[in-house]
N, C-alpha and C positions, 0 to 999 in steps of 0.2 A: 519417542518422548512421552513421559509419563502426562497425562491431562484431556488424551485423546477422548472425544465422546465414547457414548457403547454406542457400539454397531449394530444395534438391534433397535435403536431409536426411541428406545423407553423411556429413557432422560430427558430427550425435549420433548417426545410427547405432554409429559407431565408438567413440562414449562409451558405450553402452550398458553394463552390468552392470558400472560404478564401484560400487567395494564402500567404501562408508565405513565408520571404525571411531570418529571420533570429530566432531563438529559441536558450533560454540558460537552460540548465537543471544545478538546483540547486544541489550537490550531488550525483556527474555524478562518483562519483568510487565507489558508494554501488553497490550493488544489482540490484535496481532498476534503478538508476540514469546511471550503466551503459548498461543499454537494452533501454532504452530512448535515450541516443547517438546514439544505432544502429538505433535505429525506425525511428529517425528523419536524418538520414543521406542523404535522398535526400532534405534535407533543408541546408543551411547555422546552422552548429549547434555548438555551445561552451559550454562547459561542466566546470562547476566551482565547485572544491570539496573544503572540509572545510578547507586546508588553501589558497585557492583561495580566499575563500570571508567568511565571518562570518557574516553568516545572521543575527545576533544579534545587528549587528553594523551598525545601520540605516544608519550612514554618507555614512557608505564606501558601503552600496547596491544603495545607490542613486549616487553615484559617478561612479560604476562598469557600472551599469544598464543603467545610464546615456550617459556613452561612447558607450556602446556594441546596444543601440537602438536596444532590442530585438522586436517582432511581438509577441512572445511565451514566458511566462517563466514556468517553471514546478518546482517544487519546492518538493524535494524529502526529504532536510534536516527539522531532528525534533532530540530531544531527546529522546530514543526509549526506554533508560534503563529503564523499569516498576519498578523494584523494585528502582533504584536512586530516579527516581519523587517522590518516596513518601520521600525521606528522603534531595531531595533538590527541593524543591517544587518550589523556587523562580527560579532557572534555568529551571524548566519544564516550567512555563508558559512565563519565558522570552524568550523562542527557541521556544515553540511550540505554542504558543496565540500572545505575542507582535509583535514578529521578522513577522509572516506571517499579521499581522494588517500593520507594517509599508511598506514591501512588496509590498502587496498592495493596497496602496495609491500610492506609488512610479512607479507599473505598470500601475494605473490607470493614473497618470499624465504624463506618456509615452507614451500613448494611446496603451501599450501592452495586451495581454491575460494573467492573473498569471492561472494555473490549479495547484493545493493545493492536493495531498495528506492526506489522512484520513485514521482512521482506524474501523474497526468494535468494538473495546471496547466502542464507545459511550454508546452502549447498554446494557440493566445489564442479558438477556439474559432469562425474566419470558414470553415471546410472545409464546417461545415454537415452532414455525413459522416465513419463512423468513420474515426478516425486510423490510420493502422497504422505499424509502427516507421520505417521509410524518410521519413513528412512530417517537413517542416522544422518545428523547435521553434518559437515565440515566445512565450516566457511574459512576464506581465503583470506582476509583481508582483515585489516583491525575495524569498520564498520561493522561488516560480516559477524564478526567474534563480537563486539560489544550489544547487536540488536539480539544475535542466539542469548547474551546474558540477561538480556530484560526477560527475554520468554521465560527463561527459566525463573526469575525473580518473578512476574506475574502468575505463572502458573501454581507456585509454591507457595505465595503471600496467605493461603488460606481462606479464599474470597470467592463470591460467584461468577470468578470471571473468564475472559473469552481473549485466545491471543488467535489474531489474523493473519496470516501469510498472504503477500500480492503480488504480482508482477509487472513489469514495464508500463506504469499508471502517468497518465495524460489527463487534463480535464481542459473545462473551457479557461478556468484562470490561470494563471501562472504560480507557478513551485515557487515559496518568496526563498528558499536555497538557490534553485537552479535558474530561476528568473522562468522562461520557456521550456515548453516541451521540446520532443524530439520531433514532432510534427512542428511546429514554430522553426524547429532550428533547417529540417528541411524545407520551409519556403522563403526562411533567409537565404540557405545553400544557394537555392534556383534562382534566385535574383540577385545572387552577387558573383554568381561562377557561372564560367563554360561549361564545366561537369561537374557532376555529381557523385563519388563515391560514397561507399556505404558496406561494413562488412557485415561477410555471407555466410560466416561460421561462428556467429553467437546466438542460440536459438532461446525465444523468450514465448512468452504471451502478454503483447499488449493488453493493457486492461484499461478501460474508459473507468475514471471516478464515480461521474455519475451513475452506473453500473453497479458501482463497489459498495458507495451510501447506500444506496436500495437495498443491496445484501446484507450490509452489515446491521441495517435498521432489522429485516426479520430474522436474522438470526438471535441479534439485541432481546427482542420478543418474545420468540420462540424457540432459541435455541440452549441448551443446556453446556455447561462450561467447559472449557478443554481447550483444544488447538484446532484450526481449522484453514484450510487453504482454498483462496477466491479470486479467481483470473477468470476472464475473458475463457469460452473454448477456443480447443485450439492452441496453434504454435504455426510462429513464422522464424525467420531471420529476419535481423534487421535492414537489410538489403529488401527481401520481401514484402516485409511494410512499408518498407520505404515504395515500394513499388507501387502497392496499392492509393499513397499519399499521394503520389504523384499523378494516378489516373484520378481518383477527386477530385485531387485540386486543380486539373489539369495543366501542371506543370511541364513545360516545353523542352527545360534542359534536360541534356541525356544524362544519364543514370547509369553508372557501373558498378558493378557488385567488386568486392574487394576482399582483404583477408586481416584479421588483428594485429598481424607481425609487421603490417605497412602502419599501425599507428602506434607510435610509441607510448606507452605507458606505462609506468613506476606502478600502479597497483594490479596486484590480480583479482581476475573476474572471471566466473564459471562459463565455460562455451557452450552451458545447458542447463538450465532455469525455470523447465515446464513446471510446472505444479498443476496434479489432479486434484480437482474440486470433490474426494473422496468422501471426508468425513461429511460435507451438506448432502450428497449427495446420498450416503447411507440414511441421513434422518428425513431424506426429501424434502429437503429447503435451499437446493441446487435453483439461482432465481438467474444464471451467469449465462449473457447472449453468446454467441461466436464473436470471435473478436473481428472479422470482417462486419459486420452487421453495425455493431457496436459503433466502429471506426467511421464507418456512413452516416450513421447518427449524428456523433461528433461533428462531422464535416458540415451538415447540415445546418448544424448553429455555429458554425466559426464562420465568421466575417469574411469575405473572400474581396478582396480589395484588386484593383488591374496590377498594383506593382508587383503585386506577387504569383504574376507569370511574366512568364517573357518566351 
């Protein structure tokens, strides 16, 4: 994909010691959006959630964006629900292609930074081996196809801006799409069942939020514009992390690994979603723990209450 940094790191050198005064994170009470508020807290930072602003609504981000004269905007709101997109397609690609096309233009004519949010389903997951920003996309699903269309819409809007690629992202708050994470939904599992399945042939890399803000804050900085992919090192299966949530949290019920054909589902999903952290790590601004490490962290500030073992 066209947008990629140079590999020789001369372009973010040159960025180097951008002093922002002011950053607005789009989508600032998910997950994500609220560990971007912390990361950027030695900045001027205003956090707009979705009835703040409705990125959808060209007038009123030109209007917001307009007054607030951001330096940064980060841009964390999309439609996330996979299985809705396929069944309202015209609001996947109006949230997740238009809305970040009108974006920016509106940050490029502000003279701000947009950093755009992505995800690893662009890919349909036949590489087998991590991805790094240069493979050809093929996403499977109309979520998939609608966020590849924002990348291309931000990466072509003519602005200094930055699209992020993530993977299987957790934080301490809750996704206001999906309510919990997949760690929440495993210590529901263990205290509402005998066993626990979990399948063993979809390979991802966890990624803590908290983790993600911190990267996406120095790349914001220092990094120069293009495309860039930020996980956790590392790859497990979901089964795998499931494994490791359960030695944390010391969860009691037994745990069995499984297969995607025992759970039925209307949408498809890549059974291979690594993404190398290639392009930071050409400019050396690679800031991404292991995702075990990571995961410990996490554990460490999440609440661990007696109901939730047994």
């Amino acid at each position: 994909m066209d947008g990629a940094p140079g590999r020789d790191g001369s372009d973010a050198q040159a960025d180097r010691g951008r002093v922002l005064s002011r950053v607005v994170v789009l989508g600032s009470t998910g997950q994500l959006g609220s560990d971007l508020v912390e990361a950027f807290a030695r900045e001027d930072v205003r956090g707009l959630a979705h009835q703040d602003l409705e990125i959808g609504d060209a007038e009123a981000v030109r209007q917001v964006l307009g007054r607030l004269r951001p330096d940064v905007v980060v841009n964390t709101a999309a439609f996330h629900d996979v299985p809705r997109c396929e069944t309202e397609p015209g609001r996947a690609f109006a949230l997740n292609a238009t809305a970040p096309w009108n974006l920016a233009r509106t940050c490029r004519d502000l003279g701000a930074r947009l950093v755009h949010v992505s995800t690893d389903y662009v890919f349909d997951g036949t590489k087998r081996a991590p991805y790094v920003e240069t493979d050809r996309p093929n996403p499977l699903n109309v979520y998939a196809v609608s966020k590849l269309a924002g990348e291309y819409a931000v990466l072509n809007a003519g602005g200094d801006h930055q699209v992020v690629r993530s993977s299987g992202l957790y934080g301490v708050r809750p996704c206001r799409a999906k309510g919990g994470n997949f760690i929440d939904a495993m210590f529901k599992a263990a205290r509402e069942r005998d066993e626990v399945r979990v399948v063993d042939d979809e390979i991802l890399t966890p990624t803590f939020t908290a983790d993600l803000a911190a990267q996406i804050r120095v790349l914001a900085l220092e990094g120069s514009p293009g495309l860039y992919h930020a996980t956790s090192q590392g790859s497990c299966s979901w089964y795998e992390f499931a494994q490791v949530i359960f030695e944390l949290g010391k969860l009691r019920t037994p745990l069995h690994p499984t297969t995607v054909k025992e759970f039925a589902s209307p949408v498809r999903r890549p059974f291979y979603s690594v993404l190398e952290n290639a392009a930071l790590q050409a400019v050396r601004l690679d800031r991404m723990r292991d995702w075990r490490d990571a995961l410990a962290d996490y554990m460490g500030r999440r609440p661990i209450t007696p109901e939730c073992t047994r």
